[in-house]
C-alpha positions as CSV (number, residue, x, y, z in Angstrom):
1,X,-19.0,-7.8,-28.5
2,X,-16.7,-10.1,-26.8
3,X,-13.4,-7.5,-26.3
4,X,-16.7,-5.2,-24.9
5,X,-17.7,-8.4,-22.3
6,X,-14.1,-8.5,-21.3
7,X,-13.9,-4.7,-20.5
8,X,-17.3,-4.8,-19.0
9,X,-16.5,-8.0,-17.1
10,X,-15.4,-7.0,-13.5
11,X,-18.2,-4.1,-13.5
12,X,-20.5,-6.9,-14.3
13,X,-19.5,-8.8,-11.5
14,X,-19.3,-6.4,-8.8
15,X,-23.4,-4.8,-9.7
16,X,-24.1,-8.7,-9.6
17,X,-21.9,-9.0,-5.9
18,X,-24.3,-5.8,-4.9
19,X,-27.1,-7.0,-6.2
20,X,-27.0,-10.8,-4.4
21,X,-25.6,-8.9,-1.3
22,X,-28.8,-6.3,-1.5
23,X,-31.5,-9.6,-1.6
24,X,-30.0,-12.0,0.2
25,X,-30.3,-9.5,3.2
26,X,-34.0,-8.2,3.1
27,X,-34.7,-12.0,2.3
28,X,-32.9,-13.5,5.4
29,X,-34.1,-10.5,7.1
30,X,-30.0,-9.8,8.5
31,X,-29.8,-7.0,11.0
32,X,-28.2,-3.9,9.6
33,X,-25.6,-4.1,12.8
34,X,-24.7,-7.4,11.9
35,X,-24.5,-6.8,8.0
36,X,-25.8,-3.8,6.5
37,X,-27.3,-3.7,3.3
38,X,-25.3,-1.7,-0.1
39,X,-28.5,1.0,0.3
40,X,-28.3,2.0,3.5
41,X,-24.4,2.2,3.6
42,X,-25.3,4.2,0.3
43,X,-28.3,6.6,2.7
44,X,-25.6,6.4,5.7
45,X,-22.6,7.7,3.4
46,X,-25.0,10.5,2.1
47,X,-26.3,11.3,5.7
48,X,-22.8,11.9,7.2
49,X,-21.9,15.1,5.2
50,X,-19.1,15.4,2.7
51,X,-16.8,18.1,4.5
52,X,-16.9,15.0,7.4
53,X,-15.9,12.3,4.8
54,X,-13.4,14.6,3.1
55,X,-11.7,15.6,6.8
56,X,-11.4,11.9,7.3
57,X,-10.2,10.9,4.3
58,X,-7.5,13.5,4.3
59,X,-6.3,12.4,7.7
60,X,-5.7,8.9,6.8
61,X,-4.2,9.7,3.3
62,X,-1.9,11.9,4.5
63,X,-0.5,9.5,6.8
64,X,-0.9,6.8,3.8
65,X,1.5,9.1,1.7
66,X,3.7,10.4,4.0
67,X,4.2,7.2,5.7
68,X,4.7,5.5,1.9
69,X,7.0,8.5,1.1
70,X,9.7,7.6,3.7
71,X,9.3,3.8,2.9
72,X,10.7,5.0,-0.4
73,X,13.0,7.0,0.7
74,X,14.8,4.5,3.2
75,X,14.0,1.2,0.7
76,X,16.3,2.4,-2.5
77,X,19.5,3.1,-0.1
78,X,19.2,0.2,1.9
79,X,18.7,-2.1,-1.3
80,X,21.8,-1.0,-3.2
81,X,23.8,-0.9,0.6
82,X,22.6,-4.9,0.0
83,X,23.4,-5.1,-3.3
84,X,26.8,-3.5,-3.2
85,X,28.5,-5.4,0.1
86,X,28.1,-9.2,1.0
87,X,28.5,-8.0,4.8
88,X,25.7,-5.3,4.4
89,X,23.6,-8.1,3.2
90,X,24.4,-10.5,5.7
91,X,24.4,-8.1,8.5
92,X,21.0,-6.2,7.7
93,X,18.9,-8.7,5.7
94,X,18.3,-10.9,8.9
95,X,16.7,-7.2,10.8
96,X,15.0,-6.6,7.9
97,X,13.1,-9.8,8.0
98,X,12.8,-9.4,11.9
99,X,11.0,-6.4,11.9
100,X,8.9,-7.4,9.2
101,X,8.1,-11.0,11.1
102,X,6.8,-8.7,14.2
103,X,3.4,-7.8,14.2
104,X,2.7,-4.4,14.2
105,X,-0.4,-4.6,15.7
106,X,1.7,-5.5,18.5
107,X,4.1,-3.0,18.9
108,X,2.0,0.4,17.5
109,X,1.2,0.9,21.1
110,X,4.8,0.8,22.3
111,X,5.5,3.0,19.6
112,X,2.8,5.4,20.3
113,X,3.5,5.3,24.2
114,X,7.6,6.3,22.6
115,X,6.4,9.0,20.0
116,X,3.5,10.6,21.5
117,X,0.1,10.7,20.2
118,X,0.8,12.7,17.3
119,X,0.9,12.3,13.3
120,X,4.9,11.0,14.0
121,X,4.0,7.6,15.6
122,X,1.8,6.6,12.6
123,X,3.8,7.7,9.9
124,X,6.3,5.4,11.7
125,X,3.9,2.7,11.8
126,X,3.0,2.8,8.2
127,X,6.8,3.3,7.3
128,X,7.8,-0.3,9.3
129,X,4.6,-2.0,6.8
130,X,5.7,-1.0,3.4
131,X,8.9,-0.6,3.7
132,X,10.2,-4.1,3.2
133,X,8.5,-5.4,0.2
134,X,10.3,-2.4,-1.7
135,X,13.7,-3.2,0.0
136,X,13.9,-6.9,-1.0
137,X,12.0,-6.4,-4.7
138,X,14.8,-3.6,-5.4
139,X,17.9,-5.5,-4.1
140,X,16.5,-8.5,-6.0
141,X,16.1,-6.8,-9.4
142,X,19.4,-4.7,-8.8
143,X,21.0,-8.5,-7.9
144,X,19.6,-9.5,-11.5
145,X,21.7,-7.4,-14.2
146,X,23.8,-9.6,-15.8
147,X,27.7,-10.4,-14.3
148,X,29.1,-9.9,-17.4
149,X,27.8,-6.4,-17.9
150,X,29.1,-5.8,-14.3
151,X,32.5,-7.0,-14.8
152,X,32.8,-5.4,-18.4
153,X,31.9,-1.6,-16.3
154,X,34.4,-2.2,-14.0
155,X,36.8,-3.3,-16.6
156,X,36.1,0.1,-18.2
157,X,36.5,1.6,-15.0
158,X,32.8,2.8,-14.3
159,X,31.9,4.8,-11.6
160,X,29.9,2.8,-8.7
161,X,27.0,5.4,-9.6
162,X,27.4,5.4,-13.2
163,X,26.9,0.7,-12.7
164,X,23.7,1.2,-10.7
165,X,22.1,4.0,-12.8
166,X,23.0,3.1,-16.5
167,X,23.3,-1.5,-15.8
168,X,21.7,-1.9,-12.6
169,X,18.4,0.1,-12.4
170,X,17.3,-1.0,-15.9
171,X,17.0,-4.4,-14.5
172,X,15.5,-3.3,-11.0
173,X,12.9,-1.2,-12.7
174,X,10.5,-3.7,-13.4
175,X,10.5,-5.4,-9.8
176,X,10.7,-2.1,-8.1
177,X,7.4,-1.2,-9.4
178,X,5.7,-4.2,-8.6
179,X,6.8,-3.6,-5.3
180,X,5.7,0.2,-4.9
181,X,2.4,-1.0,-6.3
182,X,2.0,-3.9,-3.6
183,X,3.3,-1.1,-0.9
184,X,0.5,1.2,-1.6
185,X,-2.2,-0.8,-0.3
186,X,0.1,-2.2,3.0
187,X,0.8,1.8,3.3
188,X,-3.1,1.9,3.2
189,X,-3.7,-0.4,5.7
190,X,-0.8,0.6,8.0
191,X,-2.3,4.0,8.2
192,X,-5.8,2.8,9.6
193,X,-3.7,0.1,11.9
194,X,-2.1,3.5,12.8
195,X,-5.6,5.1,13.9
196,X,-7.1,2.0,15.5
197,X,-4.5,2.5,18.2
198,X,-3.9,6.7,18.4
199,X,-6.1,9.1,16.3
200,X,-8.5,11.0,16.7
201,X,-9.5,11.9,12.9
202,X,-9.1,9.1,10.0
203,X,-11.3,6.6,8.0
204,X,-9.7,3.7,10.5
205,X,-10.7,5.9,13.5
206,X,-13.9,6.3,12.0
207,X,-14.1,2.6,11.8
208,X,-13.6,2.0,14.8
209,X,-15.8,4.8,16.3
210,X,-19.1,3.5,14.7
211,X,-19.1,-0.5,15.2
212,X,-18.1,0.7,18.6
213,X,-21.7,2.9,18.1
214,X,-23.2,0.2,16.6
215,X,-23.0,2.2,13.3
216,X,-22.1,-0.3,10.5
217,X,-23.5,1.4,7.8
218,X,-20.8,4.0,8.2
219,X,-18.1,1.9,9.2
220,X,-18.7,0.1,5.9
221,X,-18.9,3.2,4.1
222,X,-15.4,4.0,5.1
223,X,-14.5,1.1,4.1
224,X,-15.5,1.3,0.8
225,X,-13.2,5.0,0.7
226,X,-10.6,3.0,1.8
227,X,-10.7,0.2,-0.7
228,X,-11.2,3.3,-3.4
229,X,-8.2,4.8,-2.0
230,X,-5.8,2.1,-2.5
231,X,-7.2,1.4,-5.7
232,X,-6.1,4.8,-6.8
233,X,-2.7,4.6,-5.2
234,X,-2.5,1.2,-7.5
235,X,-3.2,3.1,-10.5
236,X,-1.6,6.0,-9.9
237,X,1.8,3.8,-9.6
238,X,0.6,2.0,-12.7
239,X,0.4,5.3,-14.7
240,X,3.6,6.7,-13.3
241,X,5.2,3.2,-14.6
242,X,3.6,3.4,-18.2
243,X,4.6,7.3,-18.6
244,X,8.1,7.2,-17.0
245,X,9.1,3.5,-18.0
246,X,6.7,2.0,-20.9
247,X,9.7,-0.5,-21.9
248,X,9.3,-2.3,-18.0
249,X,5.8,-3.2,-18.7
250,X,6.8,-5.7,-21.6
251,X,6.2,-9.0,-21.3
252,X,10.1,-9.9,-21.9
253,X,10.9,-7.4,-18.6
254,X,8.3,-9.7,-16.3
């Protein structure tokens, strides 16, 4: 009964959150444009039409992934560039953190106005979010193998590539998921900051289009696909991490 609580547990809580949140507005009487209530963001999810919610969701998901993609894709290289020369490190850690420290919200126009108004300027935006948690975590954990392993490869005269893949990695592994996992919901959310500023299809557009409409039963209604969206990115990570590298989710790796 109680390992069946514990599994139960956050269900529990959220039909209790929905519940509270469904009462305590028809008691208080709250206008649905101020807060709508979990029914009628349930009748204005229906209402909208699924090939609309699909078309949406698609728009900001591809953005999400491709956007995440190249975040990968730049993060692994520039954390062993880091990890392999003191100047590298002192010369591109400092940008890193610049470009992180500057809000995006701020400069996705700029970068719109550069890029045009296409699909380009948003993957760039989501890129420059997710990006940097993946750099640092994967230079930190590559940092972390142990200087006497190092020295003994290079005393054995080991390849640079045959250090980072066979002594290196093993140790990055653990903190390089954790950061993919925490970059799938900043990719996420740099894909709707993407739409609030150019777009003309997305869940963040759509946001933005219906409390400007007064229409906060949908806009919370994307925002519930979004939430569900990131939460699937999570796990998918999750899975990928259990299936390709079951040995980095043991306590002792943490």
């Amino acid at each position: 009964m109680g390992a069946l609580l514990m599994r139960l547990a956050p269900l529990l809580a959220f039909v209790v959150v929905l519940i509270a949140w469904e009462v305590g507005c028809r008691v208080f009487a709250v206008p649905p444009f101020v807060l709508p209530t979990p029914s009628s963001i349930v009748l204005a999810a229906t209402g909208f039409g699924a090939a609309a919610w699909a078309g949406h969701a698609w728009a900001t998901v591809q953005v999400a992934l491709l956007g995440y993609g190249v975040a990968v894709a730049l993060s692994l290289p520039l954390a062993m560039a880091i990890t392999r020369s003191r100047l590298l490190s002192r010369t591109l850690v400092p940008w890193l953190v610049v470009i992180q420290s500057t809000p995006i919200v701020a400069i996705a126009p700029i970068i719109v106005v550069t890029l045009g108004a296409g699909v380009l300027p948003r993957v760039v935006i989501t890129t420059l979010i997710s990006f940097f948690p993946i750099v640092i975590a994967t230079a930190t954990g590559l940092a972390a193998a142990p200087p006497e392993l190092i020295e003994l490869s290079r005393s054995l005269r080991a390849t640079a590539a045959r250090e980072y893949t066979q002594i290196r990695m093993p140790y990055a592994v653990p903190h390089l998921f954790g950061a993919l996992k925490v970059a799938t919901t900043l990719s996420v959310i740099g894909a709707v900051v993407a739409e609030f500023v150019a777009a003309e299809k997305g869940l963040g557009y759509l946001i933005l289009f219906s409390t400007s409409s007064f229409k906060v039963p949908v806009a919370f209604a994307a925002l519930g696909i979004l939430v569900v969206c990131s939460l699937l990115f999570y796990l998918l990570i999750g899975w990928l991490q259990g299936r390709l590298f079951p040995w980095s989710l043991a306590p002792s790796s943490s």
